[in-house]
C-alpha positions as CSV (number, residue, x, y, z in Angstrom):
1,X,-22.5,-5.4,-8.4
2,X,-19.8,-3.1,-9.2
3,X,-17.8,-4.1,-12.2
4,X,-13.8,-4.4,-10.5
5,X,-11.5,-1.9,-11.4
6,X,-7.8,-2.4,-12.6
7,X,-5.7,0.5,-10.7
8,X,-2.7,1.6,-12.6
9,X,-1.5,3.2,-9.7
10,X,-2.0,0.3,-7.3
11,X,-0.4,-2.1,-9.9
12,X,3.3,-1.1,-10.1
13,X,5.1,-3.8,-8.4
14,X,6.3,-2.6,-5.2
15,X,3.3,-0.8,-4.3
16,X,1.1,-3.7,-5.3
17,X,3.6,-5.4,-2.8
18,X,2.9,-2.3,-0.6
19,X,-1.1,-2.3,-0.3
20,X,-0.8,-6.5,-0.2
21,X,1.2,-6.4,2.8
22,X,-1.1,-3.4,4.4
23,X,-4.2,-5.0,3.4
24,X,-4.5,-7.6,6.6
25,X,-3.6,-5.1,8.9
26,X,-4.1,-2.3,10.6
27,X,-0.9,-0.7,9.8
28,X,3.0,-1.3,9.7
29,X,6.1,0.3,10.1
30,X,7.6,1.6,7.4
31,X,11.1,-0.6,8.6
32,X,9.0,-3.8,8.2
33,X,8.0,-2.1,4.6
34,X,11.4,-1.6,3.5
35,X,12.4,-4.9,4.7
36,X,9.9,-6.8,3.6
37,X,10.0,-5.2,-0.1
38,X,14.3,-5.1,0.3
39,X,14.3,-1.6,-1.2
40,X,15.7,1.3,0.0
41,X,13.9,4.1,2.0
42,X,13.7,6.5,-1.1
43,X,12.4,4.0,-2.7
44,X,9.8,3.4,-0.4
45,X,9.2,6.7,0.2
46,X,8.4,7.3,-3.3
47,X,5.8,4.5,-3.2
48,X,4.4,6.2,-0.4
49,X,3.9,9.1,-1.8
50,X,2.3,7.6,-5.0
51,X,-0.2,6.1,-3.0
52,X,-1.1,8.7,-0.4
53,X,-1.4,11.6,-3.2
54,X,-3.9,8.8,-4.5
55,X,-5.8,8.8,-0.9
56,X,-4.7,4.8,-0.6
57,X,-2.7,5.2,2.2
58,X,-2.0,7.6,5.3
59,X,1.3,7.6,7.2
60,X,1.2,8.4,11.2
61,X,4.4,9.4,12.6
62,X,5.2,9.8,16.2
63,X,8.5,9.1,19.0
64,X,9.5,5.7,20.4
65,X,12.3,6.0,22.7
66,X,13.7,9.2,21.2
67,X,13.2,8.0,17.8
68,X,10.5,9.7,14.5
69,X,8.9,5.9,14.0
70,X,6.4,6.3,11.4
71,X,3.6,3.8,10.7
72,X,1.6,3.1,7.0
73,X,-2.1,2.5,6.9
74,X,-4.4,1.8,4.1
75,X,-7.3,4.0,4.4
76,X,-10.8,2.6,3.5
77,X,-10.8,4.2,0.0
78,X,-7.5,2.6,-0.3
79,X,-8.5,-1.3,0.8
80,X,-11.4,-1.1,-1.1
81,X,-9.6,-0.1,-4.6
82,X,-7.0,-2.8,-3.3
83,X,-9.8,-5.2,-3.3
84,X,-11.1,-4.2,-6.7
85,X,-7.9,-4.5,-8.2
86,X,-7.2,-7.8,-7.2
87,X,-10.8,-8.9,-8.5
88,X,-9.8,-7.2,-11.7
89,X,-6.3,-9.2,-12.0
90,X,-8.5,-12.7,-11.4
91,X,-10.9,-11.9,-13.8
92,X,-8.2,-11.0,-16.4
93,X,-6.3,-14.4,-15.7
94,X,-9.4,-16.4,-15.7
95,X,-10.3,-15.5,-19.6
């Protein structure tokens, strides 16, 4: 078995907070994102971005009603270094 891997990039705070939320789904709306996290969109956006450049997540954009909607979706690279990072965090507060 794979040793777990800490993720520097998955650990900062809100996108930690970001990839938890995604992880038991299939995707949300960035709204529910922002809302959940209570930052702004930029802020969000930025997260995003961090994570998608990393191949963690995928954004899906289309119209509802008139409206650009976009959705966020961890991608299967992404849930599994999710996964691995959260093993890593146990086994580092279990020494």
């Amino acid at each position: 078995m794979r040793k777990p891997k800490f993720d520097s990039i998955i650990h900062a705070p809100n996108r930690l907070q970001i990839c938890s939320l995604l992880a038991p789904l299939d995707d949300a709306e960035f709204q529910f994102l922002r809302d959940s996290l209570k930052v702004s969109d930029s802020v969000l956006s930025k997260h995003i971005k961090q994570l998608e450049e990393a191949g963690y997540v995928k954004q899906r954009k289309e119209k509802v009603g008139g409206r650009q909607r976009t959705w966020v979706y961890l991608t299967d690279i992404g849930r599994s270094a999710f996964a691995s990072h959260v093993e890593a965090l146990k086994d580092i507060v279990a020494i």
